[in-house]
C-alpha positions in Angstrom: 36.0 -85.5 -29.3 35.3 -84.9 -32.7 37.6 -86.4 -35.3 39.0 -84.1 -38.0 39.1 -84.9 -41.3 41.6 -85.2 -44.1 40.8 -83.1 -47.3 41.7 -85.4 -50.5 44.1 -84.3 -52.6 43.0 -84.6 -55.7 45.9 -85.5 -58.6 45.9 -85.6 -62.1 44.4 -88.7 -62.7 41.6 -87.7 -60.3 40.9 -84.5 -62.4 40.9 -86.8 -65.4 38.2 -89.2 -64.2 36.2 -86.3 -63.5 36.5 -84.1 -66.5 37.8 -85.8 -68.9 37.2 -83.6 -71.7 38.1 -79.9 -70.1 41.6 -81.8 -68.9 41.7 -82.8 -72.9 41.1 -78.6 -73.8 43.5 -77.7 -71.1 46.3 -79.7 -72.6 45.4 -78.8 -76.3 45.5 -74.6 -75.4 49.0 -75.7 -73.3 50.1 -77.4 -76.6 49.3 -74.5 -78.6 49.4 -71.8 -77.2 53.2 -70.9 -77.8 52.7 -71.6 -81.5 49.8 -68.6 -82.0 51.1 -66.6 -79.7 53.9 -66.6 -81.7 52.0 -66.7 -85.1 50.5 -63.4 -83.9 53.9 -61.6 -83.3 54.7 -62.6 -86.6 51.5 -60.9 -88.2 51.4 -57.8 -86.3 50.2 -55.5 -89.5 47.2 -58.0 -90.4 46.2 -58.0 -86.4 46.0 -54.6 -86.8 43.5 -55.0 -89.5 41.7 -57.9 -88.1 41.1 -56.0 -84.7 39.3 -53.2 -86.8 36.9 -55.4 -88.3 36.4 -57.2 -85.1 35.3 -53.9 -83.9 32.8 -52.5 -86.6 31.3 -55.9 -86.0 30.8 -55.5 -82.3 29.5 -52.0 -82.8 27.0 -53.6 -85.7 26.1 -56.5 -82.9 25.5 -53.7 -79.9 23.3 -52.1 -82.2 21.1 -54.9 -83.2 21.3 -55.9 -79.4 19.9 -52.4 -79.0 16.9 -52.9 -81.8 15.9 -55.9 -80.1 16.4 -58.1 -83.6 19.1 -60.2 -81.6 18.9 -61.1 -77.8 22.2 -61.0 -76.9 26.6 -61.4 -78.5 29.5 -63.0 -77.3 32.7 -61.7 -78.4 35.8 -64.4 -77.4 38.8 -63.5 -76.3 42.3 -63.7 -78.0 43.6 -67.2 -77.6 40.6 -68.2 -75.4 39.2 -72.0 -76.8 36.3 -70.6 -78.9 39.1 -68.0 -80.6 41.2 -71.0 -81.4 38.6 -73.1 -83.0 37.7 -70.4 -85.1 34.6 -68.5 -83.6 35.2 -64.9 -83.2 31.8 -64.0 -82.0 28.1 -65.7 -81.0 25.2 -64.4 -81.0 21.7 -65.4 -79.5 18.6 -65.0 -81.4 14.7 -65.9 -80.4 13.2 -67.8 -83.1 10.2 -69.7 -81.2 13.1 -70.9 -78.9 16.4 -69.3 -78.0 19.3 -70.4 -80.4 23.0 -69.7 -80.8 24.8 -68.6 -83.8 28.6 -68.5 -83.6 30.4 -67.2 -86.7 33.8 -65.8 -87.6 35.1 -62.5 -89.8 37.6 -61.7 -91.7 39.1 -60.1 -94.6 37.4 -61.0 -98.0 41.2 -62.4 -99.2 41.3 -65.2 -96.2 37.6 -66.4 -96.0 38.7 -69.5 -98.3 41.3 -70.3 -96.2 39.6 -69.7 -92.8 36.7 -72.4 -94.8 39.8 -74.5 -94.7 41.0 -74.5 -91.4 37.5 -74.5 -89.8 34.6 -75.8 -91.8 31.4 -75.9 -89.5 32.0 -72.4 -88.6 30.1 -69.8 -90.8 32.2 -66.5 -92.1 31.5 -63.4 -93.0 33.7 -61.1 -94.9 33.7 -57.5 -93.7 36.4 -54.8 -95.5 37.7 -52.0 -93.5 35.1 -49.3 -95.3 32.3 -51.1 -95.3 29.4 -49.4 -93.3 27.2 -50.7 -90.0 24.1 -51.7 -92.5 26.0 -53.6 -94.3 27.7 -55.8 -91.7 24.5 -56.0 -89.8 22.8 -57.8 -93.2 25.3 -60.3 -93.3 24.9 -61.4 -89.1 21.2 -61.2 -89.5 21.7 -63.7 -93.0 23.3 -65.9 -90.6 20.2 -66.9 -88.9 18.1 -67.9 -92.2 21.7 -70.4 -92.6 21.3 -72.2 -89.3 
C-alpha cells in the first residue's frame, strides 16, 4: 500500500527564505501602488501627453528593430516595477556581445526632475512634433553613453 503524501504549505515566512528579494518588490508595489495610481488620476491631461510620446518612441524603436541597428525593445507597463523605478523602455543592442539599454522619456520641462527622482536611469526628451529621425538619434546616442 502506497503511502500518500502531504503537499507543504508553504507560508510567508517560507516564501521569504526563498525569495527574499521579489517578496521585498512585492511589498514595495503593495505600498505604492495606491499612491500612483492615484497620482495618475490626478494628472490626467499630462498622461495624455506622456502616452503620445511613449508612442512616437515605440514607433522610432520598431523601426530601428526593423533596420537591424537594434536587436530587440521592451516597453514596461503602467505601474509594472521597471515603470516605477523609472524605465519606460529597454532596448538590446549587439556590440561584440548583447547588452541592455534601459532609458526613460519625457517632456523637455520634467527631464531635471525625472534626473531627480531617478539618477542611474538615462532620459531623453522628445516634444510632441518632433519627427521619427530625430527620436531615433537620441536612442541610438544612448548606446555610445553606456
Amino acid at each position: 500500500m502506497e503511502k500518500k503524501r502531504k503537499r507543504k504549505v508553504f507560508t510567508r515566512k517560507d516564501w521569504e527564505t526563498l525569495f527574499p528579494k521579489e517578496v521585498q518588490q512585492a511589498d514595495f508595489m503593495a505600498r505604492i501602488r495606491p499612491k500612483v495610481q492615484e497620482k495618475i488620476k490626478s494628472q490626467q491631461e499630462e498622461q495624455k501627453i506622456g502616452d503620445k510620446i511613449e508612442k512616437k518612441v515605440l514607433a522610432a524603436l520598431e523601426d530601428l528593430k526593423n533596420k537591424r541597428k537594434i536587436r530587440d525593445y521592451f516597453w514596461s507597463k503602467k505601474l509594472s516595477y521597471a515603470d516605477l523605478i523609472g524605465i519606460d523602455f529597454l532596448f538590446i543592442y549587439v556590440d561584440d556581445v548583447y547588452r541592455v539599454c534601459s532609458f526613460s522619456v519625457t517632456g523637455r520641462n520634467w527631464v531635471r526632475k525625472h534626473m531627480e527622482k531617478h539618477p542611474e536611469i538615462p532620459v531623453i526628451a522628445v516634444r510632441l512634433n518632433e519627427g521619427k529621425q530625430s527620436i531615433q538619434e537620441k536612442i541610438l546616442a544612448l548606446e555610445k553613453k553606456i
